[in-house]
C-alpha positions as CSV (number, residue, x, y, z in Angstrom):
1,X,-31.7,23.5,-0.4
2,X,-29.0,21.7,1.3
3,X,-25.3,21.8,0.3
4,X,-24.9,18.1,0.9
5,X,-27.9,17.1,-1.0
6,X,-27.6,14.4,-3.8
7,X,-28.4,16.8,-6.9
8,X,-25.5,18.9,-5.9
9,X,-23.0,16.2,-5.5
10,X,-24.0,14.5,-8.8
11,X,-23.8,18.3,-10.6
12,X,-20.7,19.0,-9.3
13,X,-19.1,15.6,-9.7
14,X,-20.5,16.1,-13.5
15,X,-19.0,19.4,-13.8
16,X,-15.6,18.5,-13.0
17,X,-15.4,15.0,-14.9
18,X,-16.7,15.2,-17.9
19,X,-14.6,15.8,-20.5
20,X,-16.9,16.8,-22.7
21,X,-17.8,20.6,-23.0
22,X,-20.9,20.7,-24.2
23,X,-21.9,18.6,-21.0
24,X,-20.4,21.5,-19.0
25,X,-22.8,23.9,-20.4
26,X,-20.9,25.9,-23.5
27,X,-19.2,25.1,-26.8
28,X,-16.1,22.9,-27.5
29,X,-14.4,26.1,-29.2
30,X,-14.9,28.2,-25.3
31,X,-13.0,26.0,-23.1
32,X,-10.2,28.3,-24.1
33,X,-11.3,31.5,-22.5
34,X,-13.9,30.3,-19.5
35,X,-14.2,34.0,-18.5
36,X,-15.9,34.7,-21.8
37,X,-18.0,30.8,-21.9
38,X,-21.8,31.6,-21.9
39,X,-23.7,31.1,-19.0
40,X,-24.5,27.4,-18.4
41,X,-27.9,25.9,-17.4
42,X,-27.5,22.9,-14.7
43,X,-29.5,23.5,-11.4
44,X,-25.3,24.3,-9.9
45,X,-25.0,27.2,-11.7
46,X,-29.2,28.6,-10.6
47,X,-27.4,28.7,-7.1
48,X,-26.8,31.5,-5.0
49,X,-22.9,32.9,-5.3
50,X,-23.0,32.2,-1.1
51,X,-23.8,28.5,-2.1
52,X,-21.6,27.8,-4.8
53,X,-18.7,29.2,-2.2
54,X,-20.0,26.8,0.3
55,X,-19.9,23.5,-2.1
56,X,-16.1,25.2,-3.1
57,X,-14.9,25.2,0.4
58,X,-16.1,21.5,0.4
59,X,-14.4,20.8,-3.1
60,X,-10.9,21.8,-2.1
61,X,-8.5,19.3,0.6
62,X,-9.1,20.5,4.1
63,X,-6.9,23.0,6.0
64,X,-4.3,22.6,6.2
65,X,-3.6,19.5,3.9
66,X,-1.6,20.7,1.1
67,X,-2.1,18.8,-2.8
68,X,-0.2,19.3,-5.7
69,X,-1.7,22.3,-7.4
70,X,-2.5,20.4,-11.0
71,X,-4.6,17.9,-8.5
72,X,-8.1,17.4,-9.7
73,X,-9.2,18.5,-5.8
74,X,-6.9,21.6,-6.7
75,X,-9.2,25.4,-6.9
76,X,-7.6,26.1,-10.2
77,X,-10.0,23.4,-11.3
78,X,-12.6,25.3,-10.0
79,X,-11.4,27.9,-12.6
80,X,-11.9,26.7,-15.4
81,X,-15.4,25.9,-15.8
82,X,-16.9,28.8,-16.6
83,X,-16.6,32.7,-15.8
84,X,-18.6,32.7,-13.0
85,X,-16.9,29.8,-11.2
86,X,-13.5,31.3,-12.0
87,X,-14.9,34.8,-10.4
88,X,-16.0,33.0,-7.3
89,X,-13.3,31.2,-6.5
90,X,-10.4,34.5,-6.9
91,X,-12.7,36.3,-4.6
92,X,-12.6,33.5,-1.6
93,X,-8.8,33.8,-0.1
94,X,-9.2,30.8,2.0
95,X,-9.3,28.5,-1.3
96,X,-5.5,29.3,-1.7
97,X,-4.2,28.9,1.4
98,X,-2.5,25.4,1.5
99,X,0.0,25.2,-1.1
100,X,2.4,22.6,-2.6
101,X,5.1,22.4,-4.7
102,X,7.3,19.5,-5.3
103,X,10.9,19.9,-7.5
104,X,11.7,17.0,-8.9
105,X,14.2,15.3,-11.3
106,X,13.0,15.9,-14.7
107,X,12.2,19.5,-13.6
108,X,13.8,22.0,-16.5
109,X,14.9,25.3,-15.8
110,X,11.4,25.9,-17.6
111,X,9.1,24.3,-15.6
112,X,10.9,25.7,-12.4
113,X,10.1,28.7,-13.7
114,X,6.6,27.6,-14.2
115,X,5.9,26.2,-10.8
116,X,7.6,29.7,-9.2
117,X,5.1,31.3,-10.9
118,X,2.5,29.1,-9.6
119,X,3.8,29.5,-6.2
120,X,3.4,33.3,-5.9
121,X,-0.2,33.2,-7.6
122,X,-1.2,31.0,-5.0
123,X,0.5,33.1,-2.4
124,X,-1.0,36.6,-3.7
125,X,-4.8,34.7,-4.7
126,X,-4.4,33.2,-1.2
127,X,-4.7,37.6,0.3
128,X,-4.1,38.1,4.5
129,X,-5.4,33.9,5.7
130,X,-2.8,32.0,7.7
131,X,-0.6,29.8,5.3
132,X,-0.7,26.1,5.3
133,X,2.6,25.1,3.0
134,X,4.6,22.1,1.3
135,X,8.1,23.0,-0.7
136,X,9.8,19.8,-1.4
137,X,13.2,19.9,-3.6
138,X,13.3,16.2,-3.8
139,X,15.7,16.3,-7.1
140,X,19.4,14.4,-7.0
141,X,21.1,17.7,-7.7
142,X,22.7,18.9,-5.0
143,X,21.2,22.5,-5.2
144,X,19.3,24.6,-7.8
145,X,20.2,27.8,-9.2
146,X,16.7,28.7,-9.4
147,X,15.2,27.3,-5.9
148,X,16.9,30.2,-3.7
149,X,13.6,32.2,-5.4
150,X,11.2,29.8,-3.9
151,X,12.3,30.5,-0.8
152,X,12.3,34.1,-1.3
153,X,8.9,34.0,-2.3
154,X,7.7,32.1,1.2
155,X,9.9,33.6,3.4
156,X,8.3,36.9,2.6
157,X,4.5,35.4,3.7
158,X,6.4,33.6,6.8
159,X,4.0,36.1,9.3
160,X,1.9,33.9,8.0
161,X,3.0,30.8,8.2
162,X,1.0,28.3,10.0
163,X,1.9,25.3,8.8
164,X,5.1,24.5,7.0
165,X,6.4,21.1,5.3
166,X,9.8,22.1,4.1
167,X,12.7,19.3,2.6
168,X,15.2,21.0,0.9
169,X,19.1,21.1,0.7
170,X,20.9,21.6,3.7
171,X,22.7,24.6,2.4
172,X,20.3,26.7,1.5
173,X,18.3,26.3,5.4
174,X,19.8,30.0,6.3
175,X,17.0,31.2,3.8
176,X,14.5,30.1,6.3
177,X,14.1,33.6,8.6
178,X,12.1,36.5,9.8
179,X,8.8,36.3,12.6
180,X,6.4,33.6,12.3
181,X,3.9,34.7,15.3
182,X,1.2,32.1,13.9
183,X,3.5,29.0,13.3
184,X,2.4,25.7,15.3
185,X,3.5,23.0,13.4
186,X,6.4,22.1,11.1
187,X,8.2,19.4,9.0
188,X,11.5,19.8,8.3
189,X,14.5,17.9,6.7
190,X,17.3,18.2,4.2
191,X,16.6,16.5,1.0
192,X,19.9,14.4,1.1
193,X,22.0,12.6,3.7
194,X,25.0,14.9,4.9
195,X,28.3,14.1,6.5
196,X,27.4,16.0,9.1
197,X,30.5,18.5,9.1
198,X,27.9,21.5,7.8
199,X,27.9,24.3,9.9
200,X,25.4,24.0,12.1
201,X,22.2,26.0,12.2
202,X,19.2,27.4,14.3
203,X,16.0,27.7,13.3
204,X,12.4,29.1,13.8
205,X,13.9,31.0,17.5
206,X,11.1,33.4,16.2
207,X,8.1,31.2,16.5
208,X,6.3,31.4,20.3
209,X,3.5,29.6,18.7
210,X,5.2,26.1,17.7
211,X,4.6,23.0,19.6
212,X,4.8,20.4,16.7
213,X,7.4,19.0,14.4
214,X,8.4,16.7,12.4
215,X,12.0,15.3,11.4
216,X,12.5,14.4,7.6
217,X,14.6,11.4,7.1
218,X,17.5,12.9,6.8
219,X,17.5,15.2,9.7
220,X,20.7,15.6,11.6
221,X,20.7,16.6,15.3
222,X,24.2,17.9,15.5
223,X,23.6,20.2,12.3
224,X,20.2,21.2,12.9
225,X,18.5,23.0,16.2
226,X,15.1,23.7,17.1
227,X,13.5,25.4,19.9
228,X,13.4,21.8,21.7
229,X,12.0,23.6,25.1
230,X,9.0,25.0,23.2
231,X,7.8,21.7,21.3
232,X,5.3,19.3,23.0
233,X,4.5,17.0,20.4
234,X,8.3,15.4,18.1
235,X,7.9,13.0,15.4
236,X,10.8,12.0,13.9
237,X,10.7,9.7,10.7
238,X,14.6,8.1,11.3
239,X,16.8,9.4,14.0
240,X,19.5,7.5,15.9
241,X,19.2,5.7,19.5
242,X,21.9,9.5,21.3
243,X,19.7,11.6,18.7
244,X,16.4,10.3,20.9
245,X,17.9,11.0,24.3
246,X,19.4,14.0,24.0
247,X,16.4,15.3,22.1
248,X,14.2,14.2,25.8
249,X,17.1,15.8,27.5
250,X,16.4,18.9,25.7
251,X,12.6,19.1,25.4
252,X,11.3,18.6,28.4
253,X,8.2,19.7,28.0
254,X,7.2,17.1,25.3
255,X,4.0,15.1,25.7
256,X,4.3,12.7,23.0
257,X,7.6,11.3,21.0
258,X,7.4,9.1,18.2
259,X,10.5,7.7,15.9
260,X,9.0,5.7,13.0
261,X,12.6,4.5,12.5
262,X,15.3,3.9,15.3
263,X,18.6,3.5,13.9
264,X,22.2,2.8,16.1
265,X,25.4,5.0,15.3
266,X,27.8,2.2,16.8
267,X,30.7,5.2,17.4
268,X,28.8,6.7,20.1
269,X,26.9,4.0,21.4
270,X,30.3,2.3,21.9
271,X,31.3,5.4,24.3
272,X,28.6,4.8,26.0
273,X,24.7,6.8,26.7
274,X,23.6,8.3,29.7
275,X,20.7,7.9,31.7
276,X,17.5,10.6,31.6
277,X,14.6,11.1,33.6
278,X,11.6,12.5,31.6
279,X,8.5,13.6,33.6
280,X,6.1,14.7,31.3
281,X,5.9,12.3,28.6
282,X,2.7,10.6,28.1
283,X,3.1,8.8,24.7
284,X,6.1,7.2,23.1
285,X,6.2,5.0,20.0
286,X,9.4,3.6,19.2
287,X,10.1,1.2,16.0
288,X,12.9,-0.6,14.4
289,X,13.5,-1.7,10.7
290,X,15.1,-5.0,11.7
291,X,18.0,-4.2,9.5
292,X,21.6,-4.7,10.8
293,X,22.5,-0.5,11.9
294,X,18.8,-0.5,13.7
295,X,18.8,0.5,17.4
296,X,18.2,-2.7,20.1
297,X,15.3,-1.3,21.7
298,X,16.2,-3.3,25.0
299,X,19.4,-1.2,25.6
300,X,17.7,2.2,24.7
301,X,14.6,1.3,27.3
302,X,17.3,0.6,30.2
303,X,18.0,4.1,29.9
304,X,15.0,6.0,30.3
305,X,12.9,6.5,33.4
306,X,9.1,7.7,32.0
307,X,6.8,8.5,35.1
308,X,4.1,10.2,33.2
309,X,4.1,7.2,30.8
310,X,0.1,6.4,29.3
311,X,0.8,4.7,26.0
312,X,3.5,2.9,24.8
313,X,4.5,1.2,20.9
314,X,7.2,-0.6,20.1
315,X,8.1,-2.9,17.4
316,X,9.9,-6.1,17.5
317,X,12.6,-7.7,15.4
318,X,14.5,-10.8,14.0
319,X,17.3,-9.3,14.5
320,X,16.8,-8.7,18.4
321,X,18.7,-11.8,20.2
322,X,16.0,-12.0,22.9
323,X,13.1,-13.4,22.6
324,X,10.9,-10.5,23.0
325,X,10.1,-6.8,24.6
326,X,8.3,-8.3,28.2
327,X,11.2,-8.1,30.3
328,X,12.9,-4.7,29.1
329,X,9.0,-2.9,28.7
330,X,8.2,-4.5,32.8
331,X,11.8,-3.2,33.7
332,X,11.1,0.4,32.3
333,X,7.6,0.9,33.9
334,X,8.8,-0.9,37.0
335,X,11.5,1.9,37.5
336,X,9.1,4.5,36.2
337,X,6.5,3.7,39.1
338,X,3.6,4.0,36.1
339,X,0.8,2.6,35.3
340,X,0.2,2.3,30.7
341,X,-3.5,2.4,29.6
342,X,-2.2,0.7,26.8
343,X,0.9,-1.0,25.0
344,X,1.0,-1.8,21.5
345,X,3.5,-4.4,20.3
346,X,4.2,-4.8,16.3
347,X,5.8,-7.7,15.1
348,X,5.2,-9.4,18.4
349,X,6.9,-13.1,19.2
350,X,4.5,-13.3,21.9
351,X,1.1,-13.7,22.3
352,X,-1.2,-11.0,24.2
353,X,-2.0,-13.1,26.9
354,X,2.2,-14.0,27.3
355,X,2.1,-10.0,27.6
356,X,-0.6,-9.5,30.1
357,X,0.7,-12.3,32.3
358,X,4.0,-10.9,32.1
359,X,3.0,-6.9,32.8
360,X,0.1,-7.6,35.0
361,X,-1.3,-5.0,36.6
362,X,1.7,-2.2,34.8
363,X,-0.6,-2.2,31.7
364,X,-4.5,-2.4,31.2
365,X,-4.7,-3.0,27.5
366,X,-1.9,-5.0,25.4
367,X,-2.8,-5.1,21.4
368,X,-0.4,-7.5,18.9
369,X,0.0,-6.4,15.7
370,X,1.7,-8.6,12.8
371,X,3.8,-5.9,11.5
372,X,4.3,-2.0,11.1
């Protein structure tokens, strides 16, 4: 019988729908202790234990996406149909391996309890397998007494980290230490805007393995350092116009660089931005909001000298006094001596033709988009 069959699907989407238990195979009164539910009878449960571990591993998110862990797609569902199920699913490791956790507002010291507690069953269900995880503090107070412990409790798995989403408050960063020999990609950010008079701090020097990361919206440069050499692949969701050239300046081994948000910190634009040279990007994509502190894109391009260039995106603005991007993107590939396989313009003022004319032979394929 095939996994992916249509009797499977329709018996497991059954299973974990119905609110009614005597669909699921048992009495009303046994929901309350599925270890101890009688056996039930659908053509699911007649299945090899080998099969039913297959159809879990195609229940659950895949690795390493990370849902909440009361998510219908979470394995705890898989728990609580019956004794059987619940067996099967602590015995397969790999289940428990992407795990999030989101503190929030209206989190009591009771429920952070509660959601510590879920954290380390996870993290003890989830045995030896590489570690896909999400912490988010995303509450308005400015620390927790109890969220030091749910760092404790990851920090002590971080050998196996392999995937880490953490946005949390600046201050308590220095929890984040030890080896990580299987980390390759992270997502990182403190959970509020600073000043950025913190004391500034270094992170993940013990991780040979990361290439990728990603720059919560709050990230600060000046208070926050990577391992900019090792990383090959930088996404960062707001950063300002010095932020993006000093972080080229320092990684030069980055392929692709993306900033969903460009922003302008007028103090140090005023003194002025220096020139850089990076050979071994292939892919930028640069955007503005179009708000009144957002980076002009024209000034920022005038700066950089890509000769590895292959795809470029850029986004367009009201707020921009010229009329469009065709003059500053022919003046950077012009100086760059490249060649882009494409260029994606959002926003655009200008048609695609107006762009192809333009470019000419600096770019094969131009595509207009209406907005972000």
């Amino acid at each position: 019988m095939s996994v992916e069959s249509d009797s499977i699907q329709l018996d497991i989407t059954s299973e974990r729908n119905s609110s009614s238990p005597e669909i699921l195979g048992f009495p009303a009164n046994s929901l309350s202790d599925p270890i101890s539910a009688p056996p039930c009878t659908t053509s699911v449960h007649s299945l090899p234990t080998e099969i039913i571990a297959e159809i879990f591993e195609k229940f659950v998110p895949d690795y390493p996406e990370c849902r909440p862990h009361t998510a219908t797609s979470s394995p705890n569902s898989l728990t609580q149909i019956c004794g059987r199920w619940r067996q099967i699913a602590l015995s397969m490791p790999y289940l428990w391996r992407a795990i999030g956790i989101e503190i929030e507002d209206d989190d009591s010291d009771c429920s952070m309890a509660q959601k510590l507690e879920v954290l380390e069953t996870w993290l003890l269900r989830s045995g030896v397998c590489p570690l896909s995880i999400r912490l988010h503090y995303t509450s308005t107070r400015l620390i927790h007494d109890l969220f030091p412990p749910f760092m404790h409790a990851i920090v002590r798995h971080c050998h196996r980290w392999e995937y880490l989403d953490l946005i949390m408050p600046h201050g308590s960063l220095h929890l984040i230490e030890g080896k990580m020999p299987l980390l390759k990609k992270v997502e990182i950010g403190p959970s509020f805007l600073t000043d950025g008079d913190e004391p500034s701090i270094s992170l993940f020097s013990d991780a040979p393995l990361l290439t990728r990361a990603v720059l919560g919206l709050h990230f600060l440069l000046q208070t926050t350092h990577l391992p900019w050499a090792r990383l090959q692949h930088l996404t960062g969701l707001r950063l300002y116009d010095y932020e993006c050239l000093q972080i080229l300046r320092y990684a030069p081994d980055l392929i692709s660089f993306a900033v969903v948000e460009l922003a302008e910190l007028e103090l140090v634009h005023s003194g002025g931005l220096e020139e850089i040279t990076h050979t071994r990007l292939r892919s930028m994509v640069l955007c503005v909001s179009g708000e009144e502190w957002t980076a002009d894109l024209e000034t920022l391009m005038d700066l950089l000298t890509l000769p590895a260039l292959q795809t470029l995106e850029l986004s367009e603005t009201d707020f921009f006094a010229d009329d469009d991007l065709r003059e500053p993107v022919k003046a950077l590939l012009s100086r760059s001596g490249c060649v882009l396989d494409s260029l994606r313009i959002h926003g655009a003022k200008s048609s695609k033709n107006a762009y192809h004319n333009a470019l000419g032979p600096l770019v094969k394929t131009v595509t207009i988009c209406s907005s972000l």
